[in-house]
C-alpha positions as CSV (number, residue, x, y, z in Angstrom):
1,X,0.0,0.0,0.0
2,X,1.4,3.7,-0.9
3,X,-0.5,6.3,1.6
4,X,-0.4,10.2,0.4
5,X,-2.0,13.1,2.9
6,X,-4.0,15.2,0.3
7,X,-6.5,17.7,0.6
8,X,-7.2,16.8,4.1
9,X,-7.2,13.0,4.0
10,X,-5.0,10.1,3.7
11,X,-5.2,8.2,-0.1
12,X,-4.2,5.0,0.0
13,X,-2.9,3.2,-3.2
14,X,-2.0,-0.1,-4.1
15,X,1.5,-0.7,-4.3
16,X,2.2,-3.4,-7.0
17,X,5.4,-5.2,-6.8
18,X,6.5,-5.1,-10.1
19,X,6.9,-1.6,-10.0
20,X,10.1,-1.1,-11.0
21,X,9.3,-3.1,-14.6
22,X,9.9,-1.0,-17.7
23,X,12.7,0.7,-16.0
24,X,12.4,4.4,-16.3
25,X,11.7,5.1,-20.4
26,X,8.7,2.6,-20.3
27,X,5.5,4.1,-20.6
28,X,3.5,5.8,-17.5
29,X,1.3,3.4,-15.3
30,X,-1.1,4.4,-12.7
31,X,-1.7,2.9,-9.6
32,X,-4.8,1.8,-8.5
33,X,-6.8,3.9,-6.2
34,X,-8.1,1.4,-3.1
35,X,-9.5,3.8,-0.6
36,X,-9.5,7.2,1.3
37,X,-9.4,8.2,4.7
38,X,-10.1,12.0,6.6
39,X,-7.6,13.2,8.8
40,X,-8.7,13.5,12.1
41,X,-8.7,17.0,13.6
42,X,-7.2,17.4,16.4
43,X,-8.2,19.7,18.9
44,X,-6.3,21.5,22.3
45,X,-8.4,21.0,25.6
46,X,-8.1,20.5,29.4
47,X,-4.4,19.6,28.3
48,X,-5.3,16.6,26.3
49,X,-5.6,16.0,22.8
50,X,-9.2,14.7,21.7
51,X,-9.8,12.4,18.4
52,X,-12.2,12.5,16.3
53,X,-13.0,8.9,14.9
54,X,-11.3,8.3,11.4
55,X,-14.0,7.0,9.0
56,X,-12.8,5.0,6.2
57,X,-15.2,5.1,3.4
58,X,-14.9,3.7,0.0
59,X,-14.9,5.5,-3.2
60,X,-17.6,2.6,-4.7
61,X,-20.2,3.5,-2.4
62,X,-20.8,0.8,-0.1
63,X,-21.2,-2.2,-2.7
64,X,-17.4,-3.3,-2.4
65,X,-17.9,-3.1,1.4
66,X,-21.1,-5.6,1.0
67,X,-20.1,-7.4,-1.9
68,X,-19.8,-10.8,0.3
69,X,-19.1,-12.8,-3.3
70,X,-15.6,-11.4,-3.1
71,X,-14.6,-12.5,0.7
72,X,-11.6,-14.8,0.7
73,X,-11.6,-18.2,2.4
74,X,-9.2,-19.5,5.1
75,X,-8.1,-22.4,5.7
76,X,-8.4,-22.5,9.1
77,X,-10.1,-25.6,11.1
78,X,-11.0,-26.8,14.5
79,X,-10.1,-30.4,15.6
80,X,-12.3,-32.7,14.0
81,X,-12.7,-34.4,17.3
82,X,-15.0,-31.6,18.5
83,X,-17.7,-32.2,16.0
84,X,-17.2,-35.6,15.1
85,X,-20.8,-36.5,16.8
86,X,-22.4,-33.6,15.1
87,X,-20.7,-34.6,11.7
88,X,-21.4,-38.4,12.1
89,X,-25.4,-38.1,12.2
90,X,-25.0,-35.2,10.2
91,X,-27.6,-33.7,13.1
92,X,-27.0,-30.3,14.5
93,X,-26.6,-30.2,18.7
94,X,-26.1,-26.7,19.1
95,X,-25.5,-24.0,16.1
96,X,-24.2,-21.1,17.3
97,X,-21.3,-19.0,17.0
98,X,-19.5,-16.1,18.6
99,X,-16.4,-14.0,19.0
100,X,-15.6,-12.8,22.2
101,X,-12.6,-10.7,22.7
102,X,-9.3,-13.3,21.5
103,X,-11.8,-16.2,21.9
104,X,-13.8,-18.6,19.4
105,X,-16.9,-20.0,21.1
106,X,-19.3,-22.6,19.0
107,X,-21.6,-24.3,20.5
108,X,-21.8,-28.4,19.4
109,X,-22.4,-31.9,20.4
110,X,-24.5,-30.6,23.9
111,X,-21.5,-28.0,24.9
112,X,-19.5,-25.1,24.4
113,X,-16.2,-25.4,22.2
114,X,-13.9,-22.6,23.2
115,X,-10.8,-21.7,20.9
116,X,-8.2,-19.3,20.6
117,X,-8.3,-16.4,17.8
118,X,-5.1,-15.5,16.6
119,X,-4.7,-11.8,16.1
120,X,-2.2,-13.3,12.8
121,X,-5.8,-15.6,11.3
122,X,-5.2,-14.6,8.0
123,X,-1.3,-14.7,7.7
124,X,0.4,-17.5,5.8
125,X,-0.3,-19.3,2.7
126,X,-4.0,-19.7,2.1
127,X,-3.4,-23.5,0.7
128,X,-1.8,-24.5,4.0
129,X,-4.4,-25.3,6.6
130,X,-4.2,-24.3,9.9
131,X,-5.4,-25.6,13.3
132,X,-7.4,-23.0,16.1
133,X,-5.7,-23.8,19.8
134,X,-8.7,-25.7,21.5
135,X,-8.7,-24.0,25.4
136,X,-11.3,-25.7,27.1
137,X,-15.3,-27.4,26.8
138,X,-17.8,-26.5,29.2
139,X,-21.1,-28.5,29.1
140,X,-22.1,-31.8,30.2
141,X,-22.6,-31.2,34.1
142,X,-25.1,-29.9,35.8
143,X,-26.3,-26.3,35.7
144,X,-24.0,-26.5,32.4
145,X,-25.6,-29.8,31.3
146,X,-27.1,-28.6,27.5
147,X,-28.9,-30.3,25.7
148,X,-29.7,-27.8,22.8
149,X,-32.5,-28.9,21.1
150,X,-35.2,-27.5,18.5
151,X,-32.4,-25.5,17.0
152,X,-31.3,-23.3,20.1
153,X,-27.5,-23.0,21.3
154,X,-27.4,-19.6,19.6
155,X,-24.6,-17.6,21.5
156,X,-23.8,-13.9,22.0
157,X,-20.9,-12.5,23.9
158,X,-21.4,-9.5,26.4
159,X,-19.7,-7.7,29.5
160,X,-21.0,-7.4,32.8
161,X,-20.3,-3.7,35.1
162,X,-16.4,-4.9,35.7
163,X,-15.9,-5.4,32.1
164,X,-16.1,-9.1,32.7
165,X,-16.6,-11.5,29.6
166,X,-19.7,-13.3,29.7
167,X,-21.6,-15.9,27.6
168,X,-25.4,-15.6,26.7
169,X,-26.3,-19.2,25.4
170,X,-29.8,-20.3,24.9
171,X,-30.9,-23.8,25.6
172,X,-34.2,-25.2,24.6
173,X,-33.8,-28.6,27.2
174,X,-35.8,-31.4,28.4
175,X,-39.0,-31.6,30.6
176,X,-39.7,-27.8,30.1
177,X,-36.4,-26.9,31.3
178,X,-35.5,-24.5,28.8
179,X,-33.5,-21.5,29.6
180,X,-30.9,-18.8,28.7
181,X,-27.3,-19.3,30.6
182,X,-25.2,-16.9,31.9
183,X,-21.3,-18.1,31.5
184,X,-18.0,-17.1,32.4
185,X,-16.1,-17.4,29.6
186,X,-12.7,-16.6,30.9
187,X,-12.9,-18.2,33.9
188,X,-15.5,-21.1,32.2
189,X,-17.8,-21.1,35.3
190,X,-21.8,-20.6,35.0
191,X,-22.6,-17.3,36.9
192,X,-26.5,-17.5,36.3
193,X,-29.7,-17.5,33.9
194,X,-31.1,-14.2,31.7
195,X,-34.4,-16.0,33.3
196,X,-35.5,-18.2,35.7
197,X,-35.5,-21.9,33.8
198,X,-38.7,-22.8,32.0
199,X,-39.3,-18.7,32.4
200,X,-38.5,-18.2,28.7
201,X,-40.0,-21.0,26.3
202,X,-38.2,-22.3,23.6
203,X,-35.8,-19.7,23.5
204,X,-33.3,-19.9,20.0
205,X,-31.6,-16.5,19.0
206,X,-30.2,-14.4,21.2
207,X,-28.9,-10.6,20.7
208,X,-26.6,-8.0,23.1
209,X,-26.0,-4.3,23.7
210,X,-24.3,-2.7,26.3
211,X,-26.8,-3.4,29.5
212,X,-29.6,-5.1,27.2
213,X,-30.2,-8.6,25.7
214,X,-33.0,-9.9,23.5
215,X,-34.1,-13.1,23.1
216,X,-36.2,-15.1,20.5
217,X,-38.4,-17.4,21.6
218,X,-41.5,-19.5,20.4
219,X,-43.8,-20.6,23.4
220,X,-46.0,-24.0,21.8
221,X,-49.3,-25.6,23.9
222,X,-53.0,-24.8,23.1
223,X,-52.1,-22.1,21.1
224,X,-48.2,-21.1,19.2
225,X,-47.0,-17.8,20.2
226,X,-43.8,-16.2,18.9
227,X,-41.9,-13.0,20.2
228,X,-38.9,-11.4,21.0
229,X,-38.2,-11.1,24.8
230,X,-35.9,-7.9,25.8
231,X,-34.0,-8.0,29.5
232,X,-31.4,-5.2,31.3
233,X,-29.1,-6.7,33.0
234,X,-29.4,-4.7,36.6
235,X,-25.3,-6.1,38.1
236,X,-23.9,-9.0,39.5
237,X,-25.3,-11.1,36.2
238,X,-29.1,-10.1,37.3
239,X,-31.4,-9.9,34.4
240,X,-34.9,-8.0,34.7
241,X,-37.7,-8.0,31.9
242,X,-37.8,-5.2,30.2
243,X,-40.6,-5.6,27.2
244,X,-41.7,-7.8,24.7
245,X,-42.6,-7.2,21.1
246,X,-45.0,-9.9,19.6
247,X,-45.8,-8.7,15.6
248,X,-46.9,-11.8,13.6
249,X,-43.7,-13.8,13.6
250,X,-43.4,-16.9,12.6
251,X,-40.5,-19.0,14.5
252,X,-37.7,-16.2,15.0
253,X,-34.7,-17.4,14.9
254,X,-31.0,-15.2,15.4
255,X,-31.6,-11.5,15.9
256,X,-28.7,-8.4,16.6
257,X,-29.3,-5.0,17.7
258,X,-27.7,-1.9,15.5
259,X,-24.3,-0.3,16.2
260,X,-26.6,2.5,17.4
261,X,-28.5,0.5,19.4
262,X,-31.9,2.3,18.1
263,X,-33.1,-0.8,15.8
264,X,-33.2,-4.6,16.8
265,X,-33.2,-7.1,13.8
266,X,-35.0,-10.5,14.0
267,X,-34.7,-12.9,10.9
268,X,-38.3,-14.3,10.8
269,X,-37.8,-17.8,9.3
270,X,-41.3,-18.9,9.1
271,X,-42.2,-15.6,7.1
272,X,-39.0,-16.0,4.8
273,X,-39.1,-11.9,6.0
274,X,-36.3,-9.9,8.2
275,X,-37.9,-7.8,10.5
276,X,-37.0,-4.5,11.2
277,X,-38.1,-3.3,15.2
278,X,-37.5,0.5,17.0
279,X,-35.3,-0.9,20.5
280,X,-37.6,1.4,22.6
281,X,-40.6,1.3,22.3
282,X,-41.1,-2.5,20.1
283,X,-43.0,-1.3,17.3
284,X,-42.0,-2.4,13.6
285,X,-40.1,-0.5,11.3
286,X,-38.8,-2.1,8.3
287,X,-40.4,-5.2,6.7
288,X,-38.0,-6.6,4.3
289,X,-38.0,-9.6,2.5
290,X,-35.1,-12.3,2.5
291,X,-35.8,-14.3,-0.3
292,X,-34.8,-17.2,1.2
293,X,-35.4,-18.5,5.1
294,X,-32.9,-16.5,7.3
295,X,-31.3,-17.8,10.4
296,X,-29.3,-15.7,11.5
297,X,-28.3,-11.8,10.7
298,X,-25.0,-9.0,10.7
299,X,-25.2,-5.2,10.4
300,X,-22.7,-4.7,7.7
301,X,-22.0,-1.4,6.5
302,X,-24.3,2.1,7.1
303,X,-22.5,4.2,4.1
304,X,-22.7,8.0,4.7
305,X,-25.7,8.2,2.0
306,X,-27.5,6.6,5.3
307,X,-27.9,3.2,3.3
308,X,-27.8,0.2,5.8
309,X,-27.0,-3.0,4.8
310,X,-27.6,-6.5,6.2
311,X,-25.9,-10.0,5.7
312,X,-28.4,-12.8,6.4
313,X,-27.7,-16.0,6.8
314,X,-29.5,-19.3,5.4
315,X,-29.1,-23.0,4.8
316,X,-27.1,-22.6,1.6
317,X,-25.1,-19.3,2.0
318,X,-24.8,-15.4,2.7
319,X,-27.2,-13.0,1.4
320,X,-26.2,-9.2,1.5
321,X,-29.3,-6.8,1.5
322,X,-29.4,-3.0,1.6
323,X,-31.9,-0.6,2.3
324,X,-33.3,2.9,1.6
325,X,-35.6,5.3,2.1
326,X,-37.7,3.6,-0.7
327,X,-36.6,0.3,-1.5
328,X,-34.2,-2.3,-0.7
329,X,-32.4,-4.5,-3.4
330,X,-30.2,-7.8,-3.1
331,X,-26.9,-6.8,-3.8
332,X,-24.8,-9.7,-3.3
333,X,-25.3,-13.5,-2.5
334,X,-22.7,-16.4,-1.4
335,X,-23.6,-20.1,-1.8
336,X,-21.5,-22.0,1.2
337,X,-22.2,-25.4,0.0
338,X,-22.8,-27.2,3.0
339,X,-25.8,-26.1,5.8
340,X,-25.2,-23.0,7.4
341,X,-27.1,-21.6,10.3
342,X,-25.4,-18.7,11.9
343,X,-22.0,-16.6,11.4
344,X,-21.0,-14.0,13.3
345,X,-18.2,-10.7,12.4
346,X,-14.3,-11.0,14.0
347,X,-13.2,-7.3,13.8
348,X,-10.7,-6.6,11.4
349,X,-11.1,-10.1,9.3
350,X,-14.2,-10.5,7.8
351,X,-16.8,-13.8,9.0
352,X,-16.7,-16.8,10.6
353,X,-20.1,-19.1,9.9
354,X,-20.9,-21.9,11.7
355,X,-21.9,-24.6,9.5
356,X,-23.0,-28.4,10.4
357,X,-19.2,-29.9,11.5
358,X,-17.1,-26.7,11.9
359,X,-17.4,-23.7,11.2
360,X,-15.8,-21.6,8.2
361,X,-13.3,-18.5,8.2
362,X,-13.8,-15.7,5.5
363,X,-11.7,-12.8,4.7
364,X,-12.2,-9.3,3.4
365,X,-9.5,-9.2,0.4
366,X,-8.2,-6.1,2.9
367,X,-7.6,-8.1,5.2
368,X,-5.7,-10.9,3.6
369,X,-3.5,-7.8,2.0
370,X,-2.7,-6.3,5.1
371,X,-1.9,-9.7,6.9
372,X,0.9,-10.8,3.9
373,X,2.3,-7.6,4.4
374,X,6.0,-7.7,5.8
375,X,6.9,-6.3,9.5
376,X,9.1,-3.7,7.7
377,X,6.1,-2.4,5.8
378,X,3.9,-2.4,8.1
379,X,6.0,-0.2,10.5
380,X,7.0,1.9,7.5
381,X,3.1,2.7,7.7
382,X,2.9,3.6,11.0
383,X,5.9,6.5,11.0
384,X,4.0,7.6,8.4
385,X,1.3,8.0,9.5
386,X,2.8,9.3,13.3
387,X,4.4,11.8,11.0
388,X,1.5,13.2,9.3
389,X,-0.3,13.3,12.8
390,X,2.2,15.3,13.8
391,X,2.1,17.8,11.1
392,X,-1.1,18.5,10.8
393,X,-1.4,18.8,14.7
394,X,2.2,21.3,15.3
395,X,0.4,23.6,12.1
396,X,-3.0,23.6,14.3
397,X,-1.7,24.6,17.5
């Protein structure tokens, strides 16, 4: 990558290797324009320097940023061992997926895989597989004896007041015991329930932000009743109800709230429709339709046109859908091959879906760019970019 400050932001190039070729009669070639970045402004106050957030954006709109058909795949595996039940009966016991902090947690074969995440994934020749460090299982004793049935074991991560890492796992168990665990990641110990067991019925997705958490859920008896359950957690891993929104769904599967925490999307599977909900107050905003039956769902870019865009997931792929004021339009689709039912993002590489057997790795092309990139480079970068800070901040104070 070549990176010039010009006209108040940072243009970033891409830097071919054969460069040099043509030697310095041969005709002029231009290099490719990749992206552009603003330059923070930095501003003098109470003795500190305050930052603005640097907003990459790309000169393509947003449809590069969405375009899931060109994400890279990595060859990176977990032991076989760990779903060789699952793979056997070719039977899903537990389908969820989640990255929390440096950790890889799936949920399979009635308990909760937990793997290391290399901050290096994507480094190293993408024909050579590579292993993920299993660190522990947690499942198969009591109050962490799973059973995930009916399609639960959806996962989200969160933090409690301390900034402790904790586990929301949903369990649809046996004899009405159904519930939504409360787990110590770190320290892999079970510190409580969202809900009091058989509280929450059926529960299967499962959603976080900050204090709140929102489940899916599908009660069954004399009459079938779907909804969306929303709790605060109120310290010391104690969950109170806060509302529930109940608007026609049809078995509700995963679910996420927006970076802004003002929407809540639920993937309505029955309905083949992804449902668009205000956080507050539980009415319905958007009404969108998935072609296909969703399972699970990621905000993936919100451009500065104010064009959001969501990556759904279903039994045979990805499916990238945006939205505006007037419309919304399919603008990219992956097929994964095998069955798919959730993914969730790892910041800074792209996807990781969790398919039945494993789970599968994808890269933005960025990301496997930056990643081959030598130490030398990559430092060469940095006192770059230290030195333009440093400019622009001595010429405005």
């Amino acid at each position: 990558m070549l990176v010039v400050s010009c006209v108040a932001k940072l243009q970033v190039f891409a830097l071919p290797e054969d460069i040099a070729r043509g030697g310095v009669h041969g005709p002029e070639r231009e290099l490719t324009h990749v992206d552009d970045c603003r330059l923070p402004r930095l501003t003098a106050g109470f003795g500190k320097v305050q930052w603005e957030w640097i907003r990459f954006h790309n000169k393509q709109n947003t449809q590069s940023n969405m375009d899931i058909s060109t994400l890279v795949p990595l060859p990176v595996r977990i032991s076989p061992d760990v779903c060789k039940r699952e793979a056997e009966s070719d039977r899903l016991m537990g389908r969820g997926v989640a990255v929390c902090g440096d950790l890889l947690v799936i949920s399979c074969s009635k308990k909760l895989q937990v793997f290391a995440l290399p901050g290096d994934i994507a480094r190293g020749d993408l024909g050579t597989p590579r292993d993920l460090v299993h660190v522990r299982t947690l499942g198969g004793v009591a109050p962490m004896d799973f059973h995930f049935g009916s399609g639960s074991g959806y996962i989200a991560c969160t933090e409690d007041g301390g900034g402790e890492r904790l586990l929301l796992v949903t369990d649809i168990g046996q004899g009405g015991c159904d519930a939504v665990h409360v787990i110590d990641v770190v320290r892999g110990t079970h510190v409580g329930y969202v809900a009091a067991p058989g509280a929450i019925m059926c529960p299967r997705g499962v959603a976080t932000r900050k204090s709140l958490a929102a489940v899916t859920c599908c009660e069954t008896g004399y009459s079938y009743r779907a909804a969306v359950r929303v709790f605060e957690n109120s310290g010391a891993a104690t969950w109170i109800p806060v509302r529930e929104i109940v608007w026609a769904l049809s078995f509700p599967c995963g679910l996420r709230f927006t970076a802004d925490g003002l929407r809540l999307v639920v993937t309505d599977y029955g309905h083949k429709r992804l449902r668009i909900f205000c956080a507050q107050h539980g009415c319905l905003l958007r009404d969108i339709a998935a072609g296909d039956t969703p399972l699970d769902v990621e905000e993936w870019v919100i451009d500065d046109g104010g064009r959001a865009a969501w990556v759904m997931c279903h039994v045979g792929g990805l499916v990238a859908v945006a939205e505006s004021a007037s419309n919304t339009e399919t603008v990219a689709s992956r097929s994964l091959g095998s069955p798919n039912f959730a993914f969730a993002t790892v910041p800074g590489l792209g996807l990781v879906v969790r398919h039945c057997g494993g789970v599968r790795f994808l890269a933005t092309p960025d990301a496997v760019a930056m990643a081959s990139m030598s130490s030398c480079k990559v430092a060469w970068m940095a006192a770059v970019w230290r030195g333009l800070v440093a400019s622009r901040f001595a010429q405005e104070t």
